[in-house]
Each structure stands twice: as structure tokens, then as C-alpha cells.
PDB file of N, CA, C and O in Angstrom:
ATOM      1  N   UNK A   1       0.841  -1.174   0.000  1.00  0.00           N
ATOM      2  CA  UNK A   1       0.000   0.000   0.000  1.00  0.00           C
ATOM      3  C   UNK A   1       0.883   1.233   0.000  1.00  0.00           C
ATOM      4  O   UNK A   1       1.540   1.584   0.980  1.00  0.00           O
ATOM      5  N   UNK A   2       0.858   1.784  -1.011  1.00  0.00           N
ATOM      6  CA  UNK A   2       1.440   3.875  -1.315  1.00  0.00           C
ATOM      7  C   UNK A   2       0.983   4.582  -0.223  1.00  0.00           C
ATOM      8  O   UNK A   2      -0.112   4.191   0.179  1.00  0.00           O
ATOM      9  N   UNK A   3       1.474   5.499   0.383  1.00  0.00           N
ATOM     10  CA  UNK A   3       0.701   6.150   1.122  1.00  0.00           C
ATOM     11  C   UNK A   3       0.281   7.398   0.551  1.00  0.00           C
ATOM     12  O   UNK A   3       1.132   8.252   0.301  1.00  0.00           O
ATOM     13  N   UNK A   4      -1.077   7.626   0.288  1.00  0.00           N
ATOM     14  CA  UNK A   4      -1.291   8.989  -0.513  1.00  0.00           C
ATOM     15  C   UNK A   4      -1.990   9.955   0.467  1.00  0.00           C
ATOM     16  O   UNK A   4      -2.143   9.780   1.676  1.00  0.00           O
ATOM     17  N   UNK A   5      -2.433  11.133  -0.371  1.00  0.00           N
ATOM     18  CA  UNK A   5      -3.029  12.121   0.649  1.00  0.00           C
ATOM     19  C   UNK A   5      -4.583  11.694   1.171  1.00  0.00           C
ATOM     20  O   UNK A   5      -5.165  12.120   2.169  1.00  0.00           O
ATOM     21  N   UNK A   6      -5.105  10.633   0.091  1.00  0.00           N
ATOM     22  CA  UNK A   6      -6.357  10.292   1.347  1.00  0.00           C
ATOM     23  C   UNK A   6      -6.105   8.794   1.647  1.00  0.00           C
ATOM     24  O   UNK A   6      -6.874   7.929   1.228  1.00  0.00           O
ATOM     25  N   UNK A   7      -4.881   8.481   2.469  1.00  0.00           N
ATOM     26  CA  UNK A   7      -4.682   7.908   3.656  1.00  0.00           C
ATOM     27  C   UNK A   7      -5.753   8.188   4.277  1.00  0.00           C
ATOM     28  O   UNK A   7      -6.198   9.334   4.225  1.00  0.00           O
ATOM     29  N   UNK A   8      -6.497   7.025   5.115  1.00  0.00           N
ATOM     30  CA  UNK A   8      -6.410   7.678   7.077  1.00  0.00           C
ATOM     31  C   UNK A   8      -6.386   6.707   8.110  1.00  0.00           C
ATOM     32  O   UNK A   8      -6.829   5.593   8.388  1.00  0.00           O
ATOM     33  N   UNK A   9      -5.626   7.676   8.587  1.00  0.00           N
ATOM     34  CA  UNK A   9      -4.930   6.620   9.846  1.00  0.00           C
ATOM     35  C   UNK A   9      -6.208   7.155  10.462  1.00  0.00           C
ATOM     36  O   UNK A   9      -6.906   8.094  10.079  1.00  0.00           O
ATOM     37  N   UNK A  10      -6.395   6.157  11.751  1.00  0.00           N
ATOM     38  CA  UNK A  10      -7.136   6.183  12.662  1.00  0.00           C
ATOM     39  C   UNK A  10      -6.922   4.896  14.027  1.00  0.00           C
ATOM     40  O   UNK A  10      -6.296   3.840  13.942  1.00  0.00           O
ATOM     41  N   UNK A  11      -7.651   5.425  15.181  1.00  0.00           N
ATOM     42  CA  UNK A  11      -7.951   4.394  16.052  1.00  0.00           C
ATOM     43  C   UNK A  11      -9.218   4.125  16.322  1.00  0.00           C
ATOM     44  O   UNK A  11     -10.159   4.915  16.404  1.00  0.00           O
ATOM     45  N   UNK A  12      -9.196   2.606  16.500  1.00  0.00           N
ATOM     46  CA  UNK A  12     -10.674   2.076  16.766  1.00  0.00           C
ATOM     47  C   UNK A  12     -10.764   0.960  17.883  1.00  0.00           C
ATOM     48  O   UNK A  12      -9.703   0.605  18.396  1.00  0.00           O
ATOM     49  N   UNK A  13     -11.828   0.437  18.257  1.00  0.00           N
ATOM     50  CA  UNK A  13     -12.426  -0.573  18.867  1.00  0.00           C
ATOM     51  C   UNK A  13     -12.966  -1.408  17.909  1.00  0.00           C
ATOM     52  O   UNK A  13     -13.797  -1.058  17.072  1.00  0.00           O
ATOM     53  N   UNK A  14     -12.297  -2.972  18.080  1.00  0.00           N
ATOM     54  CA  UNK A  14     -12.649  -3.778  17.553  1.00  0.00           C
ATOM     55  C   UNK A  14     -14.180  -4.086  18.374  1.00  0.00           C
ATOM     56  O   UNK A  14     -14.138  -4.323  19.581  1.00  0.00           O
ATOM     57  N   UNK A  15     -15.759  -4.063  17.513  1.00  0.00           N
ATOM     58  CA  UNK A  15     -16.802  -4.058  18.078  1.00  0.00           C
ATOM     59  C   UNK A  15     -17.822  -5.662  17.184  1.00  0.00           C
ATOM     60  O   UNK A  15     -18.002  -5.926  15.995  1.00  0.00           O
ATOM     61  N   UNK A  16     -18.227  -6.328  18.381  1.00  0.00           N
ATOM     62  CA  UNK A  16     -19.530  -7.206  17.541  1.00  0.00           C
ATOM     63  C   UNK A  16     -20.722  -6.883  17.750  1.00  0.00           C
ATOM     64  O   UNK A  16     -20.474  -6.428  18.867  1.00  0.00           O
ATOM     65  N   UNK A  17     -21.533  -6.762  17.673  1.00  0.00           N
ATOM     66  CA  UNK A  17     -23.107  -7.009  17.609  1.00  0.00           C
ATOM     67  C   UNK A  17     -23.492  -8.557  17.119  1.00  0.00           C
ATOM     68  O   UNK A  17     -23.404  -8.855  15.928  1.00  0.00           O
ATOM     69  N   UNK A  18     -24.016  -9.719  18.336  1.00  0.00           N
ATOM     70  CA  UNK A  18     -24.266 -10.874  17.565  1.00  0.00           C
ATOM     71  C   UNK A  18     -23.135 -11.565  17.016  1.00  0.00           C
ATOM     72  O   UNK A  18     -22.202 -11.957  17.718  1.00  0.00           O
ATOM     73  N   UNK A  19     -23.195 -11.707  15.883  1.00  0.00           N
ATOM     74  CA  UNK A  19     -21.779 -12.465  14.894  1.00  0.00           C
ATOM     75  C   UNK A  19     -21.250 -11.222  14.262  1.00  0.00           C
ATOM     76  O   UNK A  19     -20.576 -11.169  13.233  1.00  0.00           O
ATOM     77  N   UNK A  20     -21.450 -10.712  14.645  1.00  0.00           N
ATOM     78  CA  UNK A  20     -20.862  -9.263  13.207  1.00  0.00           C
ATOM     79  C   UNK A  20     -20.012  -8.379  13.979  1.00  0.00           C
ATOM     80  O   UNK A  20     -20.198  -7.611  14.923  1.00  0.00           O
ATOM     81  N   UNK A  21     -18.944  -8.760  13.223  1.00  0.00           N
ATOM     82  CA  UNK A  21     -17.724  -8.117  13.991  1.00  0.00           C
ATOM     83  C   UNK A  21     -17.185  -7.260  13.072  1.00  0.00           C
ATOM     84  O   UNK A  21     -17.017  -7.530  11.883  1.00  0.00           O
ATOM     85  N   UNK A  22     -16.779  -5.725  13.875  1.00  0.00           N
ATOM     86  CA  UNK A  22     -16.600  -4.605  12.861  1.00  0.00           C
ATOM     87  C   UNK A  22     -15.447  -3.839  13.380  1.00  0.00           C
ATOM     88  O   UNK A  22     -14.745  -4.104  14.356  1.00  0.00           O
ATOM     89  N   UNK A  23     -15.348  -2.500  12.275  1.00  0.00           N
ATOM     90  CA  UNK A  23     -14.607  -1.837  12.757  1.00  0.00           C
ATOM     91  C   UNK A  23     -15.311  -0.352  12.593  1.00  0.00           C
ATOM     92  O   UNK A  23     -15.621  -0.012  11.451  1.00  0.00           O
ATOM     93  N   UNK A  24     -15.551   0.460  13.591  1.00  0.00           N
ATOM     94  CA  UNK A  24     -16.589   1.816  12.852  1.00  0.00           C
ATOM     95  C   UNK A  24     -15.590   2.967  12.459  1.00  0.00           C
ATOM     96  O   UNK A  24     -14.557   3.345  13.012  1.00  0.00           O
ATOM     97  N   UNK A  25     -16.130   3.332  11.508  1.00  0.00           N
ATOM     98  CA  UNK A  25     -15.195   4.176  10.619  1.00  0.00           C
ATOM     99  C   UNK A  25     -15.601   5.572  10.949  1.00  0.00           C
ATOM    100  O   UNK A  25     -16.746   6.000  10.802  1.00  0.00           O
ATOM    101  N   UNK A  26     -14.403   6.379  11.486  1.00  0.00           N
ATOM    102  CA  UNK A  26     -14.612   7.599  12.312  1.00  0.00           C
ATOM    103  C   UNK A  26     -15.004   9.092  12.217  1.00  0.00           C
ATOM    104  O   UNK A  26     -15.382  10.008  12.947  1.00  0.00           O
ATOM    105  N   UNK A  27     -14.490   8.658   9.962  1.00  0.00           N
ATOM    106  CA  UNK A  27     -14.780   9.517   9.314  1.00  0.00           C
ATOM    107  C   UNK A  27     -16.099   9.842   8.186  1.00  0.00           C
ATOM    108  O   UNK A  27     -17.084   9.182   8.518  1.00  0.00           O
ATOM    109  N   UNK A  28     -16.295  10.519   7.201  1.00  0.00           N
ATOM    110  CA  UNK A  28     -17.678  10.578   6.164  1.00  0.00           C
ATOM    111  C   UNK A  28     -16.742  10.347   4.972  1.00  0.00           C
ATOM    112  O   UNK A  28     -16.072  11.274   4.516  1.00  0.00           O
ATOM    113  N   UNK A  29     -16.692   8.913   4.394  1.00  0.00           N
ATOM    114  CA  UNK A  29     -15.891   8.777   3.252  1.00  0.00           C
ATOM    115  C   UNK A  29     -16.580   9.502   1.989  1.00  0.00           C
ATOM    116  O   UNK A  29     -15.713   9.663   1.130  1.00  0.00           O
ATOM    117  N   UNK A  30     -17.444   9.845   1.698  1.00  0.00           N
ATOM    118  CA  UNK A  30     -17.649  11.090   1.031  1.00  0.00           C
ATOM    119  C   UNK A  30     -17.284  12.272   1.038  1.00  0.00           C
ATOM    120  O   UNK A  30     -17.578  12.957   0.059  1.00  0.00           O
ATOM    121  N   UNK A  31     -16.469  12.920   2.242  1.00  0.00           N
ATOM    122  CA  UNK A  31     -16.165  14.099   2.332  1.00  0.00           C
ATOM    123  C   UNK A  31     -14.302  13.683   2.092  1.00  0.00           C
ATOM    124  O   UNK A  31     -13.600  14.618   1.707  1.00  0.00           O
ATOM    125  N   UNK A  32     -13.775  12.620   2.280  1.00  0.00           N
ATOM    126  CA  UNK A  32     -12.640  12.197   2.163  1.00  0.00           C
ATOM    127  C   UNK A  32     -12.013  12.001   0.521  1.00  0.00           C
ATOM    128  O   UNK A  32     -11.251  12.596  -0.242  1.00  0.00           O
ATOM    129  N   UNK A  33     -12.947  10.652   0.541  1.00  0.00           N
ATOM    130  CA  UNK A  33     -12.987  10.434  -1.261  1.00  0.00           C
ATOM    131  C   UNK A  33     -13.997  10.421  -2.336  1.00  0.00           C
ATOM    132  O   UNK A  33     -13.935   9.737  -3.357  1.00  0.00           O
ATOM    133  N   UNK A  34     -15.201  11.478  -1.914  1.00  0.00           N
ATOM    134  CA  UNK A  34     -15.866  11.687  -3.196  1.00  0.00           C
ATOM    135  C   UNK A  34     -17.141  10.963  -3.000  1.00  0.00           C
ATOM    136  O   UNK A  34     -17.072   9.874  -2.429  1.00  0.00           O
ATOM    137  N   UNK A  35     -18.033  11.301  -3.298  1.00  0.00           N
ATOM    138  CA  UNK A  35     -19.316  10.322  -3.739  1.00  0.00           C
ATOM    139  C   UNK A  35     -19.226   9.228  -4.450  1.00  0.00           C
ATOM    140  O   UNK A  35     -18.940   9.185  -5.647  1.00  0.00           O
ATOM    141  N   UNK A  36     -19.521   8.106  -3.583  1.00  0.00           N
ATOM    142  CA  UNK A  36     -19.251   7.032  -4.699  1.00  0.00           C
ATOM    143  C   UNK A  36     -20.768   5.789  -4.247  1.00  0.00           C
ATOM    144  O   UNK A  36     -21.565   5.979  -3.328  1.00  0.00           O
ATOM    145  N   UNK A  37     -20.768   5.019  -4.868  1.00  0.00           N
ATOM    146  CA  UNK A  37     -22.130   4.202  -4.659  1.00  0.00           C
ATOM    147  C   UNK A  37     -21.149   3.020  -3.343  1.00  0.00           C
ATOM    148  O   UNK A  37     -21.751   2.538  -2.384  1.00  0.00           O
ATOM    149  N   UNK A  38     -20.120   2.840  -3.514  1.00  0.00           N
ATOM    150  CA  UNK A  38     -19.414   1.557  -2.792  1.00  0.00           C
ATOM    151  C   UNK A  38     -18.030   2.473  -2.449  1.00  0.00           C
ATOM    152  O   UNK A  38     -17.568   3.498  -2.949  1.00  0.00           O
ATOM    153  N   UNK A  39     -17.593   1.567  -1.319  1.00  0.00           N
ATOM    154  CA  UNK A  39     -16.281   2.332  -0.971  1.00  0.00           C
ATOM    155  C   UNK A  39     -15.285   0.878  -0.717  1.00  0.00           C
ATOM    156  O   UNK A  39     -15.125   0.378   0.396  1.00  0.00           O
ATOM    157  N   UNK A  40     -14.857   0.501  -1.610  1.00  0.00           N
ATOM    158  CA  UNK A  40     -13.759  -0.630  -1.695  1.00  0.00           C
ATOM    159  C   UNK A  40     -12.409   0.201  -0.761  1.00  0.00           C
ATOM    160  O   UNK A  40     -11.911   1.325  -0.831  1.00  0.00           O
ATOM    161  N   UNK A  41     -12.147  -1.083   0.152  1.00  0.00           N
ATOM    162  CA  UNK A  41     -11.018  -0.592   0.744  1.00  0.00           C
ATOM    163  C   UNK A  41      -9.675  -1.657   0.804  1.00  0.00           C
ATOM    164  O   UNK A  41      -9.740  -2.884   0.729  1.00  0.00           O
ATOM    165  N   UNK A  42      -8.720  -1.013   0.925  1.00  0.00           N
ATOM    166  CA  UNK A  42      -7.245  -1.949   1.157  1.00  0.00           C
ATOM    167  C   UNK A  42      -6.412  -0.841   2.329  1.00  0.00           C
ATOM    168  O   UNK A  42      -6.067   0.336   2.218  1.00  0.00           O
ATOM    169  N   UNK A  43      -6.272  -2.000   3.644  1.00  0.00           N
ATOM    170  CA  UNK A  43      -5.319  -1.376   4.208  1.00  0.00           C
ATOM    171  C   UNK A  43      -4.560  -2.139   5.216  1.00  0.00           C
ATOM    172  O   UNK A  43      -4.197  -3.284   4.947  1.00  0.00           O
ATOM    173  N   UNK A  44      -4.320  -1.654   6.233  1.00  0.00           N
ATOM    174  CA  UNK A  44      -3.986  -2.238   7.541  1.00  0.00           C
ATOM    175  C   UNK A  44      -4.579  -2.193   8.900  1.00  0.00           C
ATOM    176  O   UNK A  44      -4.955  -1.086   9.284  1.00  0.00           O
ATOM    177  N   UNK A  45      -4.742  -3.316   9.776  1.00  0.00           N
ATOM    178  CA  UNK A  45      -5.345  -3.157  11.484  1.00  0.00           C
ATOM    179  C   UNK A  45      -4.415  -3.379  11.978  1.00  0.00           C
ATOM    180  O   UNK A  45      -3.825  -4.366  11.541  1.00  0.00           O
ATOM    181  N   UNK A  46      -3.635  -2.469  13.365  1.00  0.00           N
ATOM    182  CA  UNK A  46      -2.343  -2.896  13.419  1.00  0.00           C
ATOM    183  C   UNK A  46      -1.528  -3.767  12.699  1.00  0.00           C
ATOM    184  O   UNK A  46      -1.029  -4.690  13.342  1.00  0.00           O
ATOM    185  N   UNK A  47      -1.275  -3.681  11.480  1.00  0.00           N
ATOM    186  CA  UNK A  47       0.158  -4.136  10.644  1.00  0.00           C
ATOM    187  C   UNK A  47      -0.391  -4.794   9.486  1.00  0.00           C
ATOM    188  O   UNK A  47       0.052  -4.702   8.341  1.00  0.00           O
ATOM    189  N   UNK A  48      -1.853  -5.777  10.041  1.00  0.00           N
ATOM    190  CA  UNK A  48      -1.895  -7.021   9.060  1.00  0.00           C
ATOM    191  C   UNK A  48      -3.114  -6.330   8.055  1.00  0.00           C
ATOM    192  O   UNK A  48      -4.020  -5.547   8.339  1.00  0.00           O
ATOM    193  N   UNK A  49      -2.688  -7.033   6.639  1.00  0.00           N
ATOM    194  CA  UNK A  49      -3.623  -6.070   5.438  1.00  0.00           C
ATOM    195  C   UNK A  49      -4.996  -6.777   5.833  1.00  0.00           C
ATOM    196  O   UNK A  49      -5.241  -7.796   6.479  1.00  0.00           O
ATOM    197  N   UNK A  50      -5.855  -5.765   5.143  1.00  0.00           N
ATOM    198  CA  UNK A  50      -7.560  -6.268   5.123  1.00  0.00           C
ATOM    199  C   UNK A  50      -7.015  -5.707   3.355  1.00  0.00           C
ATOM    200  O   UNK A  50      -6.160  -5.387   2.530  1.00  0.00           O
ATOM    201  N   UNK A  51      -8.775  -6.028   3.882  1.00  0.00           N
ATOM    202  CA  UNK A  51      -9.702  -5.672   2.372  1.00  0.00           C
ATOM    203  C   UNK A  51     -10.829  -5.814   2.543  1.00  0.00           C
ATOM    204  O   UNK A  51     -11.267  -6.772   3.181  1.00  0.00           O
ATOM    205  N   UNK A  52     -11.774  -4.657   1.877  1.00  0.00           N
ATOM    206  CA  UNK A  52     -13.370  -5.328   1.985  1.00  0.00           C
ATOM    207  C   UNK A  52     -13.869  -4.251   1.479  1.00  0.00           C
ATOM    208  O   UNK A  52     -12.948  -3.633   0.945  1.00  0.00           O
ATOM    209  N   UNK A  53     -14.701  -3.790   1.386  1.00  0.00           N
ATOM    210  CA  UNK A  53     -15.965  -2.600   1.287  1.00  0.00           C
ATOM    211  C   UNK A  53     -16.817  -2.250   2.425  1.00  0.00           C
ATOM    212  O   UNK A  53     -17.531  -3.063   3.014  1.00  0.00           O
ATOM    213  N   UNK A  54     -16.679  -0.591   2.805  1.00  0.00           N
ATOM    214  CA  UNK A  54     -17.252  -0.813   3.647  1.00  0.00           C
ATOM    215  C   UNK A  54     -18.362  -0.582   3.947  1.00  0.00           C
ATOM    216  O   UNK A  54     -18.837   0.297   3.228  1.00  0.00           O
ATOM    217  N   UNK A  55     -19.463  -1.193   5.157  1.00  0.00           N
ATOM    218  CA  UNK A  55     -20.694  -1.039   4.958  1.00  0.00           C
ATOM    219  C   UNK A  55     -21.557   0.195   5.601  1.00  0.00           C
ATOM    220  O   UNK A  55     -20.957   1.109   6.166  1.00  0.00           O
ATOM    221  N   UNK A  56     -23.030   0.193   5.493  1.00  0.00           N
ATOM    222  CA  UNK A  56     -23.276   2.144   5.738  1.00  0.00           C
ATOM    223  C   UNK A  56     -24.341   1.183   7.037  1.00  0.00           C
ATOM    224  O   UNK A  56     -24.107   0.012   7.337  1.00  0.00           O
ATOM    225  N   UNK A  57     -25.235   1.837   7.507  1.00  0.00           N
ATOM    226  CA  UNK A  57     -26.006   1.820   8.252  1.00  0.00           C
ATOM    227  C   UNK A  57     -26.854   3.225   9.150  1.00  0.00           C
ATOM    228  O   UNK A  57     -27.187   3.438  10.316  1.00  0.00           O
ATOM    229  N   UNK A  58     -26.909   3.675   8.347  1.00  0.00           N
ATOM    230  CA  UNK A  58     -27.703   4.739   8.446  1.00  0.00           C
ATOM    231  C   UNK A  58     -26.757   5.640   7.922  1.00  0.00           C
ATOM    232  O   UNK A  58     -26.405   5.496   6.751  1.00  0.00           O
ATOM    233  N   UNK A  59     -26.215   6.697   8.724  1.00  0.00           N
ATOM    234  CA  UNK A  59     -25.082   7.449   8.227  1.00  0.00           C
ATOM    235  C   UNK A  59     -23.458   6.981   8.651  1.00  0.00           C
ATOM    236  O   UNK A  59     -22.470   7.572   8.216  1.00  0.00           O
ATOM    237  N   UNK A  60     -23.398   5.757   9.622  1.00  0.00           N
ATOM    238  CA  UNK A  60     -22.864   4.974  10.197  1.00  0.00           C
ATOM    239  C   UNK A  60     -21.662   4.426   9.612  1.00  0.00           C
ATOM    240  O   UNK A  60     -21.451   3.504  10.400  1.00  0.00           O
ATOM    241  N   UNK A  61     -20.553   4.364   8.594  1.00  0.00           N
ATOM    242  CA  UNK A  61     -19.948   3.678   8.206  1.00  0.00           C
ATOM    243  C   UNK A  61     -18.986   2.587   9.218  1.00  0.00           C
ATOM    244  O   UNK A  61     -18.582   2.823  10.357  1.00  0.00           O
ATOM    245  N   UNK A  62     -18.755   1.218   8.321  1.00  0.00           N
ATOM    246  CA  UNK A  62     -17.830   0.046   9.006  1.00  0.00           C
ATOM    247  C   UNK A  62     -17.217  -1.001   8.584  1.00  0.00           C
ATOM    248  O   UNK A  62     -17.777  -1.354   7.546  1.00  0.00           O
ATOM    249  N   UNK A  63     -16.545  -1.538   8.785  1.00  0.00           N
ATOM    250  CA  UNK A  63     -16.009  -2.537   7.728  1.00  0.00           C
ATOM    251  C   UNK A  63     -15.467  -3.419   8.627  1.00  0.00           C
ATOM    252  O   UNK A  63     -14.498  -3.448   9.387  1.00  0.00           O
ATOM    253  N   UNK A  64     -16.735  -4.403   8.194  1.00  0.00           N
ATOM    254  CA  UNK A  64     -16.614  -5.504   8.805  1.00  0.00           C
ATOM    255  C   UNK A  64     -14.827  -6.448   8.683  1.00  0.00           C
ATOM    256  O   UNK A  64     -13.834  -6.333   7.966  1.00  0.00           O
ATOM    257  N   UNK A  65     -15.225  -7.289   9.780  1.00  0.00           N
ATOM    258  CA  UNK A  65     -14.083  -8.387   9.705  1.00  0.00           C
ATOM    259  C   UNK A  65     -14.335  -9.626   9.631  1.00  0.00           C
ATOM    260  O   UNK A  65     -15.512  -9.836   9.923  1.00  0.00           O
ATOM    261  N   UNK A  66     -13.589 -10.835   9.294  1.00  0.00           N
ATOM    262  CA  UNK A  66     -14.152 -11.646   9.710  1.00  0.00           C
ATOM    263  C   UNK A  66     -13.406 -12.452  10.908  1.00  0.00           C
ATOM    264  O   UNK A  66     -12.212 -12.183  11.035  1.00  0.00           O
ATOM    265  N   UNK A  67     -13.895 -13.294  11.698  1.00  0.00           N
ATOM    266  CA  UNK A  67     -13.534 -14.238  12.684  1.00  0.00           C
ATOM    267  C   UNK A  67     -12.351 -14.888  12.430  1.00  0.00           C
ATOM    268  O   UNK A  67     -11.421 -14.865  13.237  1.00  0.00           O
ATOM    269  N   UNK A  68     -12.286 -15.699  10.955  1.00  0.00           N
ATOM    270  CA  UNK A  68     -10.687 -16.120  10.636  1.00  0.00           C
ATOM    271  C   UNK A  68      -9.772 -15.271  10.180  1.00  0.00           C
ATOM    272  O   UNK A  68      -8.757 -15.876   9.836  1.00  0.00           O
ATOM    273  N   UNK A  69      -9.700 -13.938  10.011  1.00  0.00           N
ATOM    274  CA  UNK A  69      -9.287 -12.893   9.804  1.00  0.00           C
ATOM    275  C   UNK A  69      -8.386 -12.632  11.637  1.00  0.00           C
ATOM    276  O   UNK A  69      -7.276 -12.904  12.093  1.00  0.00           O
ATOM    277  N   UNK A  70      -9.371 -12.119  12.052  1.00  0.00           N
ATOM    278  CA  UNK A  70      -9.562 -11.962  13.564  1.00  0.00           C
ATOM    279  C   UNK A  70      -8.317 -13.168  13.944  1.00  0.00           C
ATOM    280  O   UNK A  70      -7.167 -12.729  13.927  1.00  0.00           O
ATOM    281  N   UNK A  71      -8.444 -14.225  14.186  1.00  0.00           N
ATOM    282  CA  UNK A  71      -7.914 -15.470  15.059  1.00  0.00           C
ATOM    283  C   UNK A  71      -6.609 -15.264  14.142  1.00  0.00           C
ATOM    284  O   UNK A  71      -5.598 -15.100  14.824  1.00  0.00           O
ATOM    285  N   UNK A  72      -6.414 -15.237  12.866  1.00  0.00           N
ATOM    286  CA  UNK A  72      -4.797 -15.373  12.097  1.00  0.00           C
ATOM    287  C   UNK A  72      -4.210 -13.937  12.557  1.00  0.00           C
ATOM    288  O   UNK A  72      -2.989 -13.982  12.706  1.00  0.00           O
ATOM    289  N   UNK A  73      -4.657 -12.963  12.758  1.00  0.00           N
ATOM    290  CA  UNK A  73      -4.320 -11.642  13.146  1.00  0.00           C
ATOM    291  C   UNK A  73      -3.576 -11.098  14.344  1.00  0.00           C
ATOM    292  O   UNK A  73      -2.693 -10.268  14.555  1.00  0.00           O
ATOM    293  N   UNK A  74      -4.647 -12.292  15.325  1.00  0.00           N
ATOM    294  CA  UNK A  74      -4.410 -12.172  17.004  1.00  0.00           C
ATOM    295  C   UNK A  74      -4.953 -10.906  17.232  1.00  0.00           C
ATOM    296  O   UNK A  74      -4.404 -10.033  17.903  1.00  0.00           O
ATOM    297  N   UNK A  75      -6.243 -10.791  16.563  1.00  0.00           N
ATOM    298  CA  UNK A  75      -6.914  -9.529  17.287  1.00  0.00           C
ATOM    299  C   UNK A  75      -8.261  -9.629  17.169  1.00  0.00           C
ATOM    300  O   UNK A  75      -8.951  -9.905  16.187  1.00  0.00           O
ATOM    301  N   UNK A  76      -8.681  -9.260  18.783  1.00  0.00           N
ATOM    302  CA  UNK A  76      -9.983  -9.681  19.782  1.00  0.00           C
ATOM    303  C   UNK A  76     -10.658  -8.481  19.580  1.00  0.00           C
ATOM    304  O   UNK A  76     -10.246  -7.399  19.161  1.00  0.00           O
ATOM    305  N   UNK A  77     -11.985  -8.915  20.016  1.00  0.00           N
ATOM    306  CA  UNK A  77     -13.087  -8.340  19.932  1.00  0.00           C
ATOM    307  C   UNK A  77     -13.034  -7.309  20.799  1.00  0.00           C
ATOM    308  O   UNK A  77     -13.662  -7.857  21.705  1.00  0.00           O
ATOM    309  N   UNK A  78     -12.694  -5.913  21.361  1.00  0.00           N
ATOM    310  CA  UNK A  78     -12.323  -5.652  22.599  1.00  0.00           C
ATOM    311  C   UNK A  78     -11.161  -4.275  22.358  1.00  0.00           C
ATOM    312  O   UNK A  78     -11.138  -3.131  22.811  1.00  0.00           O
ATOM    313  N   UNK A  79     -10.281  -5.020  21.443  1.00  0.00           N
ATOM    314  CA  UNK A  79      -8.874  -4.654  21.050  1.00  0.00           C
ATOM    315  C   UNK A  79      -9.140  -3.178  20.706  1.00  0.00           C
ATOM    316  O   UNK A  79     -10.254  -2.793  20.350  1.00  0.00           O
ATOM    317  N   UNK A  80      -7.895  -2.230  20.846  1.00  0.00           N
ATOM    318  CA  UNK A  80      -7.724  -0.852  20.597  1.00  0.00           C
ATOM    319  C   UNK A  80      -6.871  -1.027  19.177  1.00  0.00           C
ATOM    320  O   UNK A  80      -5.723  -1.460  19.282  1.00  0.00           O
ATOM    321  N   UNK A  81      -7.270  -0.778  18.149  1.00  0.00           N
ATOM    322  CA  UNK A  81      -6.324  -0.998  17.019  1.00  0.00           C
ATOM    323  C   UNK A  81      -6.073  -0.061  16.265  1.00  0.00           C
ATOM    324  O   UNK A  81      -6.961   0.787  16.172  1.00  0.00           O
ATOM    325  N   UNK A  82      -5.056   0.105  15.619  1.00  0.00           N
ATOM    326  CA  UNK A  82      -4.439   1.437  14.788  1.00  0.00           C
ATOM    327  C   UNK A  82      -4.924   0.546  13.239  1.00  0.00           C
ATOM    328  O   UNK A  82      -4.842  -0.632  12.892  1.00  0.00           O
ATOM    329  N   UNK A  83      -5.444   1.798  12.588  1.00  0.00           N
ATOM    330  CA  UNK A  83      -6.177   1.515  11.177  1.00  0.00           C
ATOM    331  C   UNK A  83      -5.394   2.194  10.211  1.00  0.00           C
ATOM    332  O   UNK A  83      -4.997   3.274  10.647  1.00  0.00           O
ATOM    333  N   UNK A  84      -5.057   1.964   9.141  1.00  0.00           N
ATOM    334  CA  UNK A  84      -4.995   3.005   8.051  1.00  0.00           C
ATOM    335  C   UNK A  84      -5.694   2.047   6.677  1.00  0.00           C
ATOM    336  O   UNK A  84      -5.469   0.859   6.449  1.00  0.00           O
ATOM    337  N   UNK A  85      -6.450   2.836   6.010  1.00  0.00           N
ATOM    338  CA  UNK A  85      -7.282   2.634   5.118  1.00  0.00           C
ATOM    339  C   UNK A  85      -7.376   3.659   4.003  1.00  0.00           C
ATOM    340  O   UNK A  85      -7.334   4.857   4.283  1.00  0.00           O
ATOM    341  N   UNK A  86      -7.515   3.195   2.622  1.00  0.00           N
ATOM    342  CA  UNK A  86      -7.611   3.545   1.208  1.00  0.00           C
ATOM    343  C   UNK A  86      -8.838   3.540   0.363  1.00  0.00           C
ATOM    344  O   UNK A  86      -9.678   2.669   0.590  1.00  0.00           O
ATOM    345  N   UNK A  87      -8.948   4.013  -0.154  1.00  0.00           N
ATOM    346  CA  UNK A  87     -10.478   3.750  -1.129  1.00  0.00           C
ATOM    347  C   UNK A  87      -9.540   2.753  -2.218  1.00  0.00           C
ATOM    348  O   UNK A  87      -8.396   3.160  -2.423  1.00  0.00           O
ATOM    349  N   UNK A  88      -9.918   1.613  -2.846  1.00  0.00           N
ATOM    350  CA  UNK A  88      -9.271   1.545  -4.326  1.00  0.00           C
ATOM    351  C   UNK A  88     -10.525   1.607  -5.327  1.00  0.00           C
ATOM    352  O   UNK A  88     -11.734   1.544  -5.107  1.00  0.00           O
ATOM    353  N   UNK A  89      -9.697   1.772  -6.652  1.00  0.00           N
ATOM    354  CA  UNK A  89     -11.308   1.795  -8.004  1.00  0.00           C
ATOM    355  C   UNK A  89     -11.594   0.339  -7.870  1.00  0.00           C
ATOM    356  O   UNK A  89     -12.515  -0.170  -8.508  1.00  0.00           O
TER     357      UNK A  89
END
């Protein structure tokens, strides 16, 4: 991952509701990278890459994780984690 000017680092709480384990996104990725219908992402949770798109819920953005993600990672539901995240096309 390049680091460009819409980087963003951030910190979060790894959060579940039920089975759905997330990460809430702190910012309005529209005001970051533009209006878009989907927001595809590539980055890092402390160190290790994701990927996903992330999801809305009202005005709410998050991007989920998953559980085997989680367990290969060594990071709990609970966890304080350093984010940096990208839009890609």
C-alpha cells in the first residue's frame, strides 16, 4: 500500500453485535474520497492487510471483519487498534 493524501490513519475498537464483527469508521468517506455508490477498501489493522468494502447503516460507516481474519491476526473483539485505510477503483 502507497501512502497517498487520502490515507487515514485512525484508532478504533474492535466491536460485535451478535456475529458481526466490525470496525466503525470515524470519518464521512464522502467528504474524504468523493461520492461514490461503494467504498472498496485496502489497508492495515495494526500491521496485518484487510480488504473489503465498507458497509453504511444509516449514516454509520464500518467494515466488517471476519472471525478467521480476527484469530490469524491475534486480534480480539475488545482490542484498541491502529487503522490506516484507502479507497481503491
Amino acid at each position: 500500500m502507497n501512502n497517498t493524501p487520502t490515507d487515514q490513519y485512525f484508532e478504533a475498537i474492535v466491536q460485535q453485535e451478535g456475529s458481526f464483527v466490525f470496525i466503525a469508521i470515524p470519518f464521512a468517506p464522502r467528504a474524504v474520497w468523493g461520492t461514490r455508490l461503494r467504498y472498496p477498501v485496502v489497508g492495515t489493522i495494526n500491521g496485518v492487510t484487510v480488504r473489503g468494502t465498507l458497509g453504511v447503516q444509516a449514516q454509520a460507516y464500518f467494515l466488517r471483519v471476519s472471525k478467521p481474519w480476527l484469530r490469524a491476526s491475534h486480534i480480539a473483539v475488545g482490542d484498541v487498534v491502529s487503522v490506516v485505510l484507502q479507497t481503491i477503483s
